[in-house]
Wavefront OBJ file of the C-alpha trace (Angstrom):
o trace
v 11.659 -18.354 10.548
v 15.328 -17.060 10.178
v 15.823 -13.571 11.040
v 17.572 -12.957 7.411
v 14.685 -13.541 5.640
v 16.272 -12.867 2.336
v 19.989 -13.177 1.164
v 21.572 -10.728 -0.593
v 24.327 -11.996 -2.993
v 27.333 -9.913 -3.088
v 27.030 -8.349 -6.509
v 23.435 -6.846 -5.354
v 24.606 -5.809 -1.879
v 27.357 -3.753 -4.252
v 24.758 -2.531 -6.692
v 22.629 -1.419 -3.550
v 25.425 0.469 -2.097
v 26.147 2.314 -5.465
v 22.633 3.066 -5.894
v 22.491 4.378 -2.476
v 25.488 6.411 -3.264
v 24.354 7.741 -6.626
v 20.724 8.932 -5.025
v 22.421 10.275 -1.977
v 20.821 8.103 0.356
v 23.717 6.657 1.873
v 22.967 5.295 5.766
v 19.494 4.130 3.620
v 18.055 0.640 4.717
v 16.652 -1.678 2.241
v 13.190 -2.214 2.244
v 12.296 -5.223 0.689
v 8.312 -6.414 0.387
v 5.516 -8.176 -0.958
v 2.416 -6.236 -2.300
v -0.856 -7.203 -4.442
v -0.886 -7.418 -8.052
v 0.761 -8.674 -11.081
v -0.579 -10.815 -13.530
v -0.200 -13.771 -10.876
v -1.465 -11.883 -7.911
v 1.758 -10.513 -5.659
v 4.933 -8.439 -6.605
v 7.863 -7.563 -4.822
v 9.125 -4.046 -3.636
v 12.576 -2.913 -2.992
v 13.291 0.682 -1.910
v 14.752 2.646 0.710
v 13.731 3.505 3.992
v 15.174 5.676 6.881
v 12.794 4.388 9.040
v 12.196 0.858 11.251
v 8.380 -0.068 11.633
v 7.608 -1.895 14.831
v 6.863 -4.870 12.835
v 9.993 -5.158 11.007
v 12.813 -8.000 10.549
v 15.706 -6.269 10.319
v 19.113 -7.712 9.345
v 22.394 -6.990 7.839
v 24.046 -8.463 5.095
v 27.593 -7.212 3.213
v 26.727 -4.157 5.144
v 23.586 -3.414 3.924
v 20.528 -2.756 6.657
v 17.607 -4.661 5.137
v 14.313 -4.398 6.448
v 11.305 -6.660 5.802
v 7.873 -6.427 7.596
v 6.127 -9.304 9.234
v 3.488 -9.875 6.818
v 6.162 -10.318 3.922
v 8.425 -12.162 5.730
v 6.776 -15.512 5.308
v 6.545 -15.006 1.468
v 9.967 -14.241 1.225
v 11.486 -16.550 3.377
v 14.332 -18.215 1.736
v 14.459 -15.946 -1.010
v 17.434 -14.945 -2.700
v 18.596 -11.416 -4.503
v 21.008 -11.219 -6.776
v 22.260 -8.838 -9.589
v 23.496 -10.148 -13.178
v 25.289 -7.866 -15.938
v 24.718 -8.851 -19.830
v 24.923 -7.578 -22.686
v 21.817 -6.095 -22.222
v 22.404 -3.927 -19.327
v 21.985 -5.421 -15.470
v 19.492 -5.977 -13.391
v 18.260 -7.408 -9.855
v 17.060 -10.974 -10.068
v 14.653 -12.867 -6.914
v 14.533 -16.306 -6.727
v 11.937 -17.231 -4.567
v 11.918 -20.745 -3.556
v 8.008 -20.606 -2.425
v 6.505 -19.391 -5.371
v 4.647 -21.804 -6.875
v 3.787 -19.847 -10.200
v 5.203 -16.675 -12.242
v 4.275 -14.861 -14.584
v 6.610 -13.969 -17.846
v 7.505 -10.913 -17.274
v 9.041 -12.264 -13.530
v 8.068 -9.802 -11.213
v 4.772 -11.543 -10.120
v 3.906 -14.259 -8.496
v 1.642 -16.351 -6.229
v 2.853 -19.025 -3.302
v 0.555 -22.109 -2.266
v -1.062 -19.772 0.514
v -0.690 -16.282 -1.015
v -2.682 -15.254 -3.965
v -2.499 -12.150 -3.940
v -4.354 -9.650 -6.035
v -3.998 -10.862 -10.064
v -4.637 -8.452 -12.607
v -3.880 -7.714 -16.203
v 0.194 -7.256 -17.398
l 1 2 3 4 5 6 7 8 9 10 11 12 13 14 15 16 17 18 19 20 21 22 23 24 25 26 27 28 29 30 31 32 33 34 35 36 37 38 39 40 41 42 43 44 45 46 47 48 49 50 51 52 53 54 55 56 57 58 59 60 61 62 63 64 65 66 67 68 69 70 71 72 73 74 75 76 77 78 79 80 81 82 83 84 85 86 87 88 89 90 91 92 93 94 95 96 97 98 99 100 101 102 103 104 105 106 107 108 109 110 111 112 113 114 115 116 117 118 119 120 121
């Protein structure tokens, strides 16, 4: 497994830093996971952390500190974040290339050995 689990595109790694900047959490890391639920059973998480768990990957790309524990790193693996403008506002975007199913609102999902936890949307 590569140590940077996840790629950040430019234009997110931008967006980070001017949310970081906006929130006053500059220095920040990026936590980026994989919890229960969803209609299709998982969901990611992005947030930030000050903090680096024992059990964390943690990498940097277009100098932002990401972070992503153990369990979610072989869910994520390969995945890639990105953020798109239109004309209805922006927004972060995950393309996971081991999700096997997703739901229609496109924050959930399942891989062939991670159901997760599906519930209602």
């Amino acid at each position: 497994m590569s140590k940077d689990v996840v790629i950040l595109t430019e234009a997110a790694s931008l967006q980070i830093k001017d949310m970081m900047k906006h929130n006053e959490e500059e220095g920040a890391l990026l936590r980026v996971s994989v919890k229960g639920g969803g209609c299709s059973g998982l969901s990611y998480g992005m947030g930030f952390d000050h903090e680096v768990n024992e059990d964390d990957l943690h990498f940097e790309q277009y100098g932002v500190q990401v972070l992503v524990d153990k369990e979610s790193a072989s869910i994520l693996q390969g995945t890639k974040i990105d953020y798109k403008e239109s004309m209805m506002g922006g927004g972060f975007t995950i393309e996971n290339p081991n999700a096997i199913a997703s739901c229609g609102c496109g924050s959930s999902f399942k891989t062939a050995t991670a159901a997760g936890t599906p519930e209602e949307c």
